[in-house]
PQR file of N, CA, C, O and H, with PARSE charges and radii, in Angstrom:
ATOM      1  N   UNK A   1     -42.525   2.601  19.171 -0.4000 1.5000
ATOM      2  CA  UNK A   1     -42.341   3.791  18.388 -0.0000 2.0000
ATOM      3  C   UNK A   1     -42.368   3.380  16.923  0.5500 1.7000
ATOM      4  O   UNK A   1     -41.883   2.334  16.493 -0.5500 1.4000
ATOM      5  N   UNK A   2     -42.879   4.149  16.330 -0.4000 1.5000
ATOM      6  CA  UNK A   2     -42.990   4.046  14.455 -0.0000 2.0000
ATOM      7  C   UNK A   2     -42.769   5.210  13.676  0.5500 1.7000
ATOM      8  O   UNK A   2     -42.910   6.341  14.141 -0.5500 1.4000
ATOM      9  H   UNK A   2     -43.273   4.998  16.680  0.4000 1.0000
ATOM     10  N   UNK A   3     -42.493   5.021  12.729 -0.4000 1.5000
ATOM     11  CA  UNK A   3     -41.980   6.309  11.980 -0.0000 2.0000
ATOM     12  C   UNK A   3     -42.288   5.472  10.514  0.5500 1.7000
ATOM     13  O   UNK A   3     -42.236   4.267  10.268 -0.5500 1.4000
ATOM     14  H   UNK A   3     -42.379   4.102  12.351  0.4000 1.0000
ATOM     15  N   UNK A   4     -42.710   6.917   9.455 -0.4000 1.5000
ATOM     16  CA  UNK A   4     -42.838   6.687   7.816 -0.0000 2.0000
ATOM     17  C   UNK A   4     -41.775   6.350   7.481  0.5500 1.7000
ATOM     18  O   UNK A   4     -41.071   7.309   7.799 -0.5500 1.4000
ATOM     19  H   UNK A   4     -42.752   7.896   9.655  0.4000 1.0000
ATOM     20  N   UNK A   5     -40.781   5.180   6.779 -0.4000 1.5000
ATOM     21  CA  UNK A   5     -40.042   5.468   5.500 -0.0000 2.0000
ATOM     22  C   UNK A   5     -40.332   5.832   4.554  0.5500 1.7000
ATOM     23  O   UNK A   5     -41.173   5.175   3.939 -0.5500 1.4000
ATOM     24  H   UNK A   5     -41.353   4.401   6.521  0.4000 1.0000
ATOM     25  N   UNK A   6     -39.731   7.187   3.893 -0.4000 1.5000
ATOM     26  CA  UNK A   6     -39.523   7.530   2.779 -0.0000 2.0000
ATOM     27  C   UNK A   6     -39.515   6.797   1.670  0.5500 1.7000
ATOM     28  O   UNK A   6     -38.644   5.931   1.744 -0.5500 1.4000
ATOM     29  H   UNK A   6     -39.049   7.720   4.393  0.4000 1.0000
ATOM     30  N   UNK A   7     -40.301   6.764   0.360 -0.4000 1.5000
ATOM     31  CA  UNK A   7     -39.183   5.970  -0.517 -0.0000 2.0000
ATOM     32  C   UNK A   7     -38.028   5.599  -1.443  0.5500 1.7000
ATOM     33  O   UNK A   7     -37.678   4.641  -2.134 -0.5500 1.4000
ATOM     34  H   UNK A   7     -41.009   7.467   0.300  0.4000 1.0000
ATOM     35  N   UNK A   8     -37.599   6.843  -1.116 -0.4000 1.5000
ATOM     36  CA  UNK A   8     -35.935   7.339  -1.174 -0.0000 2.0000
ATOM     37  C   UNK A   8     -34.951   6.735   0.000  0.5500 1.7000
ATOM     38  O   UNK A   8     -33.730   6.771   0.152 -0.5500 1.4000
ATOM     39  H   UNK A   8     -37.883   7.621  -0.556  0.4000 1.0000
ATOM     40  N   UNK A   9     -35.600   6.391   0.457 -0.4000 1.5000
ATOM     41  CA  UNK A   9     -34.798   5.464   2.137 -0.0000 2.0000
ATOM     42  C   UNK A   9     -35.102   4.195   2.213  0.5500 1.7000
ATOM     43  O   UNK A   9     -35.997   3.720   1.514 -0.5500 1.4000
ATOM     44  H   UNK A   9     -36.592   6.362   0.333  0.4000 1.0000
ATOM     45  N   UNK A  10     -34.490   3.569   2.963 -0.4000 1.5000
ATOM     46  CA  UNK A  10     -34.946   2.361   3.660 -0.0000 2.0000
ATOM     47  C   UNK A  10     -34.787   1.922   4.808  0.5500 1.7000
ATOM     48  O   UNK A  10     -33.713   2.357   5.223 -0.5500 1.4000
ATOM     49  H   UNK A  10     -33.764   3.955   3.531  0.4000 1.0000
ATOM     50  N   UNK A  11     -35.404   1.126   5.746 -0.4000 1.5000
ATOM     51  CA  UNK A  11     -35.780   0.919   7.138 -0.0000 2.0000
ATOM     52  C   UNK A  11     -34.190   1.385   8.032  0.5500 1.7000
ATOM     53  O   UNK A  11     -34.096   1.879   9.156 -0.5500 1.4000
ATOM     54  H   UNK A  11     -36.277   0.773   5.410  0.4000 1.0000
ATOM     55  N   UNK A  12     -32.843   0.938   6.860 -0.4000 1.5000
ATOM     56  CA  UNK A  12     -32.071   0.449   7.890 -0.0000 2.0000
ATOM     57  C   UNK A  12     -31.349   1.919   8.288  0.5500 1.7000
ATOM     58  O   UNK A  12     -30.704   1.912   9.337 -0.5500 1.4000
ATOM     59  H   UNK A  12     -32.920   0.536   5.947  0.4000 1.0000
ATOM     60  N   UNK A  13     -31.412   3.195   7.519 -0.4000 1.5000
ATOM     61  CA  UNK A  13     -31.042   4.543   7.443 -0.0000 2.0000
ATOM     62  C   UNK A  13     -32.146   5.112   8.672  0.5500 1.7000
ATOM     63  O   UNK A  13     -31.917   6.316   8.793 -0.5500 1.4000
ATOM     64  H   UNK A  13     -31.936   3.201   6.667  0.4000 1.0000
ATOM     65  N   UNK A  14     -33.011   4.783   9.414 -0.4000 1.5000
ATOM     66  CA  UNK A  14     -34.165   5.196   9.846 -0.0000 2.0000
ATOM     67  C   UNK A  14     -33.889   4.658  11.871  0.5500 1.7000
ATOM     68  O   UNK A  14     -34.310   5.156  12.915 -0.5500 1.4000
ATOM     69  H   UNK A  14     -33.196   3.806   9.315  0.4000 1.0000
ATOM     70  N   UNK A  15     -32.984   3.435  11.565 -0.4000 1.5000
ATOM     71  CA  UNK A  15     -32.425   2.840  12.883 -0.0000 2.0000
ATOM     72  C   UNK A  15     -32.136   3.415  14.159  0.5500 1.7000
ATOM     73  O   UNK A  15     -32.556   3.062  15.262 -0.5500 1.4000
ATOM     74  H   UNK A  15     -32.642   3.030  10.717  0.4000 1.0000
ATOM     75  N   UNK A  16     -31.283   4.441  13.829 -0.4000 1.5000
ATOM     76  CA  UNK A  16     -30.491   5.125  14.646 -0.0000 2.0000
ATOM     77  C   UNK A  16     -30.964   6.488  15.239  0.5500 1.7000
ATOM     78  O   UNK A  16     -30.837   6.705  16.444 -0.5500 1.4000
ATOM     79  H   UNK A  16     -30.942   4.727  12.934  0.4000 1.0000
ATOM     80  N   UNK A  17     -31.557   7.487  14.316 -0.4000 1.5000
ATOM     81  CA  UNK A  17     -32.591   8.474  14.195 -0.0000 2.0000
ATOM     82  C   UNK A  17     -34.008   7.828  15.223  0.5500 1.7000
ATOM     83  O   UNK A  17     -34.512   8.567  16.069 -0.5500 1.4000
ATOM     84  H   UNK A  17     -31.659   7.311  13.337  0.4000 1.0000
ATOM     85  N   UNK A  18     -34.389   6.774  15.060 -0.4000 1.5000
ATOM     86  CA  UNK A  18     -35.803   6.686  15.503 -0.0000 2.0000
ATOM     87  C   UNK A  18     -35.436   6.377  16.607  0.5500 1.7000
ATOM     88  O   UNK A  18     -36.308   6.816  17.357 -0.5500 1.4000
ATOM     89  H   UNK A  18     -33.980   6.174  14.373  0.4000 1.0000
ATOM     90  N   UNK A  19     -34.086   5.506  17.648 -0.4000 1.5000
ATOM     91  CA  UNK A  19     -34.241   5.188  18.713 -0.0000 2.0000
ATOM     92  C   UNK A  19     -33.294   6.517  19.518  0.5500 1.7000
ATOM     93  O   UNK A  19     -32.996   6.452  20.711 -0.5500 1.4000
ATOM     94  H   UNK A  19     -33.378   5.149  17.039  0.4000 1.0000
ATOM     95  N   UNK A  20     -32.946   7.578  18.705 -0.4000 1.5000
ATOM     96  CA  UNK A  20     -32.282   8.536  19.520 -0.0000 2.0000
ATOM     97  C   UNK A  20     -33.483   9.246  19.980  0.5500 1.7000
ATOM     98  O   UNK A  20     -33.297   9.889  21.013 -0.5500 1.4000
ATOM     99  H   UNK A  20     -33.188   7.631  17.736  0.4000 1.0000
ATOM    100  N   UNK A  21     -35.149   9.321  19.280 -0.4000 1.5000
ATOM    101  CA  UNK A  21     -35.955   9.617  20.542 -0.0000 2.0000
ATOM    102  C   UNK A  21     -36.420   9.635  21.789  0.5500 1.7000
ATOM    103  O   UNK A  21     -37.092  10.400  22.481 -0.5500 1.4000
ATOM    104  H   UNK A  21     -35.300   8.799  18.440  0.4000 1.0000
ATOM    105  N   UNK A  22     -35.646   8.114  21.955 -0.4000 1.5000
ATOM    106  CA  UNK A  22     -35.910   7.794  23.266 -0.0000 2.0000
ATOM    107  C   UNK A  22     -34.318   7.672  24.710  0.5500 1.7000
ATOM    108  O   UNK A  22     -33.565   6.736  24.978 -0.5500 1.4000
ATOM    109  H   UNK A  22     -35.100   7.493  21.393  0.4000 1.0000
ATOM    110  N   UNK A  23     -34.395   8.714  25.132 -0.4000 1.5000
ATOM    111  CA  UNK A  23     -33.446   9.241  26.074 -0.0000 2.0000
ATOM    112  C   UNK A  23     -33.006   8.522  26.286  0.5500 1.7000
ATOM    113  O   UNK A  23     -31.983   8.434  25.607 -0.5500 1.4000
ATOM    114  H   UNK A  23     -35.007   9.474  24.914  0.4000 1.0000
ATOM    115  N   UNK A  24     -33.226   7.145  27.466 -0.4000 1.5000
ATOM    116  CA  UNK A  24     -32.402   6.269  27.839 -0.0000 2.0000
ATOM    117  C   UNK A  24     -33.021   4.758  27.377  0.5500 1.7000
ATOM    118  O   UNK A  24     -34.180   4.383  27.201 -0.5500 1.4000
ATOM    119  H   UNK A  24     -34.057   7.216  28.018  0.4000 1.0000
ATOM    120  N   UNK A  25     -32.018   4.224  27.288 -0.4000 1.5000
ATOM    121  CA  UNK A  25     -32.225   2.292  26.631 -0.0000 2.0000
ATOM    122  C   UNK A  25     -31.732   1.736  27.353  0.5500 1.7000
ATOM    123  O   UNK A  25     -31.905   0.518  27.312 -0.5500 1.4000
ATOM    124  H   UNK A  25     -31.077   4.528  27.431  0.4000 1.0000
ATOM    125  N   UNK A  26     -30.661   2.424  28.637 -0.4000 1.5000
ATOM    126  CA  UNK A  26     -30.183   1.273  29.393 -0.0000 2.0000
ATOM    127  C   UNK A  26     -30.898  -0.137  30.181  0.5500 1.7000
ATOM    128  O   UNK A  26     -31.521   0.057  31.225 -0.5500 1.4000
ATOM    129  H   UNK A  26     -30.520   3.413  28.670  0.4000 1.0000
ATOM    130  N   UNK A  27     -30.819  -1.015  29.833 -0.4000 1.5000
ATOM    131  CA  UNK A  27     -31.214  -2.416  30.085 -0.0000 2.0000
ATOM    132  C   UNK A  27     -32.307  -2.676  29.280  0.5500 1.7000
ATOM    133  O   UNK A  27     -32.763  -3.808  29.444 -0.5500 1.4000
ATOM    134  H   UNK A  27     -30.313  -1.172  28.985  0.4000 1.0000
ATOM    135  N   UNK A  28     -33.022  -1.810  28.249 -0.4000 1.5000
ATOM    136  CA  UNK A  28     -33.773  -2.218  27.210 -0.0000 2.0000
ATOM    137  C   UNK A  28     -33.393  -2.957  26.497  0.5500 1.7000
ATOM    138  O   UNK A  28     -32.225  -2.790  26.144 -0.5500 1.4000
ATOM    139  H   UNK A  28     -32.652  -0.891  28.116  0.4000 1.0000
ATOM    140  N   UNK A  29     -34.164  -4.159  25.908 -0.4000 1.5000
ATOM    141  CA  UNK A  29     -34.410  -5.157  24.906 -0.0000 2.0000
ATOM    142  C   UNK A  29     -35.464  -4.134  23.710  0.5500 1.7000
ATOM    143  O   UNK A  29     -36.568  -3.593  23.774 -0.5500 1.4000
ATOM    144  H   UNK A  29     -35.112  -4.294  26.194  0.4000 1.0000
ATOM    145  N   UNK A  30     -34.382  -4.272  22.672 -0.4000 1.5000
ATOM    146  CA  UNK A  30     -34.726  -3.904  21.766 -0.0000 2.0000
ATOM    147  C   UNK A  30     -34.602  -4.825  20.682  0.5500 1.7000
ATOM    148  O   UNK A  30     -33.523  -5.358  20.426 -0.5500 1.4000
ATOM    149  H   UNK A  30     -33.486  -4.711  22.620  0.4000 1.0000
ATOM    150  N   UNK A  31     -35.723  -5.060  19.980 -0.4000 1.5000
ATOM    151  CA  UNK A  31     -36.332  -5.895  19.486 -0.0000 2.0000
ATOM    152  C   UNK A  31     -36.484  -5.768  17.804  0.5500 1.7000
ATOM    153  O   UNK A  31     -37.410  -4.961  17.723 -0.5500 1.4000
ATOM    154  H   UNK A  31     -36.600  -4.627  20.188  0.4000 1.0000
ATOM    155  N   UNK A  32     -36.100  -6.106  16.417 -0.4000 1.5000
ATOM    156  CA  UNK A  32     -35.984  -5.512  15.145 -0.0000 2.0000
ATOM    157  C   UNK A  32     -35.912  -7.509  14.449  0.5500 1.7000
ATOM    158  O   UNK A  32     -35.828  -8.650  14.903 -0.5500 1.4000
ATOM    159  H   UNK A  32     -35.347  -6.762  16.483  0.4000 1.0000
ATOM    160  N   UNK A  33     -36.028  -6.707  12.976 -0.4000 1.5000
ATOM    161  CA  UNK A  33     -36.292  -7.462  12.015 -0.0000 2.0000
ATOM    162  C   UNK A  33     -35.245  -8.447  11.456  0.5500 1.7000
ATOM    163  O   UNK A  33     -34.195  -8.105  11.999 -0.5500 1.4000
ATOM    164  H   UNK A  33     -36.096  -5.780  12.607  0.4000 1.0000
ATOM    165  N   UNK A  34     -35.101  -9.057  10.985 -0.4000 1.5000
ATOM    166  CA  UNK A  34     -33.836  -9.030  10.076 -0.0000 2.0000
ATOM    167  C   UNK A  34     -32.579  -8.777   9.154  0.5500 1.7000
ATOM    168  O   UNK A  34     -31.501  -9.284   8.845 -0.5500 1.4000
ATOM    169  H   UNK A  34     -35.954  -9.335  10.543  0.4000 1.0000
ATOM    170  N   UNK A  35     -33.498  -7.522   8.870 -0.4000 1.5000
ATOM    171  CA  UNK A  35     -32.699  -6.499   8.278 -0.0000 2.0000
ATOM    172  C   UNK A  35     -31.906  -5.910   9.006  0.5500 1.7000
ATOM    173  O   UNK A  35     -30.884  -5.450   8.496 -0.5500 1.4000
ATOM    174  H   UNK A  35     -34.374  -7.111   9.121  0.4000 1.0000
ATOM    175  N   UNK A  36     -32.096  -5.793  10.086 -0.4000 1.5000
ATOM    176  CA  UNK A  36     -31.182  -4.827  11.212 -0.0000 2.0000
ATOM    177  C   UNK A  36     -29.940  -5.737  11.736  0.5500 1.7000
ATOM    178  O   UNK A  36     -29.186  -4.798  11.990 -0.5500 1.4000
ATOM    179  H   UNK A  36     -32.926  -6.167  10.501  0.4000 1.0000
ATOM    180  N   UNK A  37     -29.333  -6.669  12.013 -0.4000 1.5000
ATOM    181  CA  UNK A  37     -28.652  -6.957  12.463 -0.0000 2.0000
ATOM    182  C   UNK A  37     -27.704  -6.720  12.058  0.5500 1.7000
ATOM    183  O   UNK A  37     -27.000  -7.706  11.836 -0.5500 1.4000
ATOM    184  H   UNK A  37     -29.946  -7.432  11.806  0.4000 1.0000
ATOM    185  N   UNK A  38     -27.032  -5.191  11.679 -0.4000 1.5000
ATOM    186  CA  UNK A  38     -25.779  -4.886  11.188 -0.0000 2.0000
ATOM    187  C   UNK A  38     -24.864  -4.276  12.650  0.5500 1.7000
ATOM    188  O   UNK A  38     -25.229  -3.850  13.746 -0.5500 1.4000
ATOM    189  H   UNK A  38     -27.604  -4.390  11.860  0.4000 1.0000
ATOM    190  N   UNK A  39     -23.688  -4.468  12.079 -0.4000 1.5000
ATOM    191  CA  UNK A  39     -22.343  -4.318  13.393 -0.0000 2.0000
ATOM    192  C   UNK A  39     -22.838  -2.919  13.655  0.5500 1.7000
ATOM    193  O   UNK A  39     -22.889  -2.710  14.867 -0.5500 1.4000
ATOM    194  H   UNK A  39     -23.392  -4.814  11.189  0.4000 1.0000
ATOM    195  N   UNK A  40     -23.214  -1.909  12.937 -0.4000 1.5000
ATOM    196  CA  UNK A  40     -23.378  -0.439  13.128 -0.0000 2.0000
ATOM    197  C   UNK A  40     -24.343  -0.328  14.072  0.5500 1.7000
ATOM    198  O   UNK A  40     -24.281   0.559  14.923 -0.5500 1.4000
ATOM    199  H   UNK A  40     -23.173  -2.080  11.952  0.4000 1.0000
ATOM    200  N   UNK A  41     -25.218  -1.106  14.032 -0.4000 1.5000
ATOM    201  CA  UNK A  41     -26.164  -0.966  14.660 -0.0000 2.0000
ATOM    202  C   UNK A  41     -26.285  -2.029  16.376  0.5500 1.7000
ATOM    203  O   UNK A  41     -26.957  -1.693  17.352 -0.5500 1.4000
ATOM    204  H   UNK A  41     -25.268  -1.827  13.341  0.4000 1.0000
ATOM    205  N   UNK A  42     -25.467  -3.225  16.269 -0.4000 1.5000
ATOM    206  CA  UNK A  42     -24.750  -3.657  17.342 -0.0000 2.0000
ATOM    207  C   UNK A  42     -24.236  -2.551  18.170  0.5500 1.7000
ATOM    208  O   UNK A  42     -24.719  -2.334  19.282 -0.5500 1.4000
ATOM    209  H   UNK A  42     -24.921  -3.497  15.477  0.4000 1.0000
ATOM    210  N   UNK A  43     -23.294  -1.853  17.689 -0.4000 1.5000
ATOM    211  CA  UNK A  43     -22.228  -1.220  18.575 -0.0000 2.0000
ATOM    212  C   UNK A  43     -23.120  -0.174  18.787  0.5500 1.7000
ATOM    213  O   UNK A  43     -23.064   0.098  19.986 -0.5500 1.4000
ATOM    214  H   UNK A  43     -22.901  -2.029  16.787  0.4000 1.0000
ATOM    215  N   UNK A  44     -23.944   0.574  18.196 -0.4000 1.5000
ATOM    216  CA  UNK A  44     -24.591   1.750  18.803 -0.0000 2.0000
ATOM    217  C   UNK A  44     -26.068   1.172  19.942  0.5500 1.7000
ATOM    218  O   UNK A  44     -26.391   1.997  20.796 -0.5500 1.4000
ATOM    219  H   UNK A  44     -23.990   0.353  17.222  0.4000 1.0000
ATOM    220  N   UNK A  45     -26.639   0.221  19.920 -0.4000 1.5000
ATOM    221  CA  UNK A  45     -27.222  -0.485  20.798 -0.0000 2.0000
ATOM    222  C   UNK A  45     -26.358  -0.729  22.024  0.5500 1.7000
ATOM    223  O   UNK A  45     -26.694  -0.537  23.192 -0.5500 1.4000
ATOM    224  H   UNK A  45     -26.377  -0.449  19.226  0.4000 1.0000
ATOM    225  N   UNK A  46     -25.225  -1.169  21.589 -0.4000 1.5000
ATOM    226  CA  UNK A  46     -24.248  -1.460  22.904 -0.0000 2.0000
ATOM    227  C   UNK A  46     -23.651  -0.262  23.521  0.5500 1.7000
ATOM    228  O   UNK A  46     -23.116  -0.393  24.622 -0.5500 1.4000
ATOM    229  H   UNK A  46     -24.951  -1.325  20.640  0.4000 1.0000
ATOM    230  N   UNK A  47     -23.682   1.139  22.820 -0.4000 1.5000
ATOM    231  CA  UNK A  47     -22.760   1.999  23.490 -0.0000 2.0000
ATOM    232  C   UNK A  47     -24.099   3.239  23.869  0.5500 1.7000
ATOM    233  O   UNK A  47     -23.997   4.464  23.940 -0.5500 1.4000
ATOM    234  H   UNK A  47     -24.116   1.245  21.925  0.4000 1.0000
ATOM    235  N   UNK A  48     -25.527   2.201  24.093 -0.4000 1.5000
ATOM    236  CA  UNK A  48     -26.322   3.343  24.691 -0.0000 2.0000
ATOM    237  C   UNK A  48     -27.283   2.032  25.532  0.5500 1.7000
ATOM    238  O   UNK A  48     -28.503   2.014  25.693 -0.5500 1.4000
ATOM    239  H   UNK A  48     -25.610   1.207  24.034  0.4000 1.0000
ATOM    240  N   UNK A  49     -26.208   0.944  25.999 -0.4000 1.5000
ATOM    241  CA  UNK A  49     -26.314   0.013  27.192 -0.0000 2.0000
ATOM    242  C   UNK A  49     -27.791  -0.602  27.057  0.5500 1.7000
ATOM    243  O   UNK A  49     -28.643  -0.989  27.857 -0.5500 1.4000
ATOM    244  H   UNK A  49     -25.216   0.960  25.868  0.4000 1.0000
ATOM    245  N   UNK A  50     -27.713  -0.531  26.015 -0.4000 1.5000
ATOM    246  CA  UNK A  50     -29.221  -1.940  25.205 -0.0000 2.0000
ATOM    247  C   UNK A  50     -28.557  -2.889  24.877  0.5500 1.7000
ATOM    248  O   UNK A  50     -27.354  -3.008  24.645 -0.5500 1.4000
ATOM    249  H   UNK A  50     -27.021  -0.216  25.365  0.4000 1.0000
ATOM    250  N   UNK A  51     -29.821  -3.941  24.854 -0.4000 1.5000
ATOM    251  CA  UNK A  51     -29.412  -5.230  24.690 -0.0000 2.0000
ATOM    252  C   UNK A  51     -30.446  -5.516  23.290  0.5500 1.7000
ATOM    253  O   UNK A  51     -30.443  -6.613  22.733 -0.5500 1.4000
ATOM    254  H   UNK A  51     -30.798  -3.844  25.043  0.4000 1.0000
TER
END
């Protein structure tokens, strides 16, 4: 999945929004940059049973 950033935004505001398209993640490997490895984004990966 891909989506435009704005350039009033940046990738890491765009995280959470782009993977709530996809219904279920349970046992998905989800896969991101460097930029992403924030706790916010840990715990919401973990509390929709992605890895």
């Amino acid at each position: 999945m891909q989506q435009n950033v704005s350039e009033k935004h940046n990738e890491i505001t765009y995280f959470k929004p782009l993977l709530e398209g996809i219904k279920d993640l349970e046992g998905v490997v989800v896969s991101v940059d460097a930029l992403h490895p924030q706790r916010e984004h840990t715990e919401y990966l973990h509390s929709r049973e992605a890895h």
